[in-house]
N, C-alpha and C positions, 0 to 999 in steps of 0.2 A: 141170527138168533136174537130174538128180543126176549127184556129181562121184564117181570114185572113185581115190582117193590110192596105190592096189597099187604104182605105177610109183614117188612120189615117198617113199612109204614104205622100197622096197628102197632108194631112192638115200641115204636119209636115216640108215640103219642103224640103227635106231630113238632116233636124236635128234629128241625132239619137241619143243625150240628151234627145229633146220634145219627142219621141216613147218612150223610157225607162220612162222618169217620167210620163207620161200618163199610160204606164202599171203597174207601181207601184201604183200610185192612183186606178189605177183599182182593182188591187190586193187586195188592203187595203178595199177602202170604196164599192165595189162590194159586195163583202163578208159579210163585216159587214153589208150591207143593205137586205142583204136575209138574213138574221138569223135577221133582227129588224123584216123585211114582216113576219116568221115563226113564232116571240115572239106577234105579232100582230094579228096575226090569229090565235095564240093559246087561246089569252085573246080574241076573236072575234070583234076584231076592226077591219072590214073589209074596211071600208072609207081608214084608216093607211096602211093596207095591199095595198090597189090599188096604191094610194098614193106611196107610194116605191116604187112600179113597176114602175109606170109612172117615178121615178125619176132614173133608174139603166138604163132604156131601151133606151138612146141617148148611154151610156156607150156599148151596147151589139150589136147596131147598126155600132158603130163604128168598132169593133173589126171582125165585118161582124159573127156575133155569131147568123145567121139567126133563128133556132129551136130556141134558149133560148129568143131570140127577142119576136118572135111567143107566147112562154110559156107567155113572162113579157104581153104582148097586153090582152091577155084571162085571167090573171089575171088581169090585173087595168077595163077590161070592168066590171068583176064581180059586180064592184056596181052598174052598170046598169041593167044587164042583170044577177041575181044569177045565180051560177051553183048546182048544189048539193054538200055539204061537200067534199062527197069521191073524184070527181072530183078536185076541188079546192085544194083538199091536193096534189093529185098526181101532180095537175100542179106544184105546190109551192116545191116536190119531188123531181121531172124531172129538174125545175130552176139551184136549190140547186146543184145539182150533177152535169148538164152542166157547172157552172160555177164554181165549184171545180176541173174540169176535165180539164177546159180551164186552172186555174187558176194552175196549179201544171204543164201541158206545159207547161204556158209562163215562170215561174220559173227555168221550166231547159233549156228553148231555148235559153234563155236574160241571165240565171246565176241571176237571183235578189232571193231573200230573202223575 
């Protein structure tokens, strides 16, 4: 999955400190918030589950990480609309992996840690 910055670029004015520290906060609390959605929907807190989506996916819009956008929408609807388990895991799967996939490019594009 490739990311593309057009959206965090405009916002950034071309300070490439604000890019860099935006994709490290990404980096960090991206992450950590799909593995809180996974620790959340393991203990089936699904309210929490939604909930995190709704909070990662300004973050996934930014980065124009359109599929993983898509995944975070179809999970935070879930508390409206359930899906079936096996579903919901895959999406919460697909997230996970999209945004380790993003997340370990932007590490070697930027050089961050």
């Amino acid at each position: 999955m490739k990311y593309d910055l057009t959206r965090l670029e405009a916002l950034a004015e071309g300070d490439k400190d604000f890019i860099e520290k935006v994709l490290k906060v990404f980096i960090l609390e991206v992450t950590a918030d799909i593995q809180k959605m996974q620790d959340a929907f393991k203990a089936d807190e699904l309210l929490e589950t939604s909930k995190l989506a709704h909070k990662i996916k300004p973050n996934l819009i930014l980065l124009g990480l359109d599929k993983a956008t898509e995944l975070c929408v179809s999970i935070e609807k879930n508390r409206l609309t359930p899906v079936p388990v096996a579903i919901l895991t895959k999406q919460l799967n697909d997230l996970q992996a999209s945004v380790a996939e993003v997340v370990e490019i932007l590490k070697t594009d930027f050089s961050l840690v």
